[in-house]
C-alpha positions in Angstrom: 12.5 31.9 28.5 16.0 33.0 29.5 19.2 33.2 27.6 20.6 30.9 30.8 17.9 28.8 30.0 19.2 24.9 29.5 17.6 23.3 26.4 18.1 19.7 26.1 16.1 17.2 23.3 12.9 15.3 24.5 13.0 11.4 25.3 10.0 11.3 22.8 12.2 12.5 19.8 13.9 10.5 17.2 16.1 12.5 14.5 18.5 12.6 11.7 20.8 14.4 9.3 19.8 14.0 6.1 21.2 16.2 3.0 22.2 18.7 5.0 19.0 19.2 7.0 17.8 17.5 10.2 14.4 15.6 10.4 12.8 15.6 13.8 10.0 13.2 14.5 8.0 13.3 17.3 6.7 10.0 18.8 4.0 10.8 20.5 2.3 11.8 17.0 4.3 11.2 13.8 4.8 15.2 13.2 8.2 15.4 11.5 9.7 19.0 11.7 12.6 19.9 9.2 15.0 22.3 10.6 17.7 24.0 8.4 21.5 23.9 8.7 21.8 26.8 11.5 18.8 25.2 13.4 20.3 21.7 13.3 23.3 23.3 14.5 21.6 24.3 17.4 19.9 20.7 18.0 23.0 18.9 17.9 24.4 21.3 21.0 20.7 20.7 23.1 22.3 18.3 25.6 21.5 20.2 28.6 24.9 20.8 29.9 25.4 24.2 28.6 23.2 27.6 28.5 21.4 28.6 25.5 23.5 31.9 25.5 26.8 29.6 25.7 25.8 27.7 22.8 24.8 30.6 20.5 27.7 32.1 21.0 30.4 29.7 20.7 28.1 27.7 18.3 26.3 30.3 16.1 28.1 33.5 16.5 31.7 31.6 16.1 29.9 30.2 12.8 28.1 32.6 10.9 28.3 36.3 10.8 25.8 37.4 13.0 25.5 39.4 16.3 25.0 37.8 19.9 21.8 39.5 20.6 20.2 39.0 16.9 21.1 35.0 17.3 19.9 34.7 20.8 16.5 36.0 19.5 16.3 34.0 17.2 17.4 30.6 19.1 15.1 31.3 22.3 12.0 31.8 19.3 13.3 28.9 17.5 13.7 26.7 21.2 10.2 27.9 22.5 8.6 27.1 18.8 9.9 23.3 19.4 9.4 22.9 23.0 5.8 23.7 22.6 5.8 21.1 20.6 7.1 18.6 22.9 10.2 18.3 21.0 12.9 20.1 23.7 12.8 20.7 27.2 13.8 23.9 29.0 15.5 23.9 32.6 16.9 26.3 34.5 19.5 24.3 35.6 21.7 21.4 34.1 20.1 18.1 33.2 21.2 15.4 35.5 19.0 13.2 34.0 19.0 11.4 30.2 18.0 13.1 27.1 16.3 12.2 23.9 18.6 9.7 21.7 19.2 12.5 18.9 18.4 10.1 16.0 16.9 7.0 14.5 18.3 4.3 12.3 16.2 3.1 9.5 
């Protein structure tokens, strides 16, 4: 996967913040996921409109005190971990299309 890689949430999603860390659900089987407060960070920017890179950095790096190269690594493992899981899609280019909702009422 490339750092210019855009990552944008799967129509066969449903999520929400709850205490401070985001539930994903996948429709297709039921799995929920739990992803911590950095990773949720990162969800909540997957609209496809922006390069991974771009996010991390004005995202993660403007955040937290890590480097751009460390957080990168660890977004593109954390991206490729949930897209094999159907729950993000990867482009190289923009997404003209629509993207997964983001969340779920009860």
């Amino acid at each position: 996967m490339s750092r210019n890689a855009y990552v944008s949430v799967s129509p066969d999603v449903a999520a929400r913040m709850i205490g401070g860390e985001m539930m994903v659900m996948s429709v297709r089987d039921s799995t929920l996921f739990v992803l911590n407060g950095t990773a949720a960070v990162l969800w909540e920017s997957f609209d496809g409109t922006a390069p991974l890179a771009q996010i991390v950095s004005r995202r993660i790096c403007a955040e937290y005190d890590i480097g751009e190269d460390e957080a990168i690594r660890d977004a593109e493992a954390l991206v490729a971990q949930l897209a094999s899981r159907g729950l993000l899609v990867i482009s190289e280019s923009p997404s003209a299309g629509e993207v997964g909702t983001n969340s779920w009422r009860p």
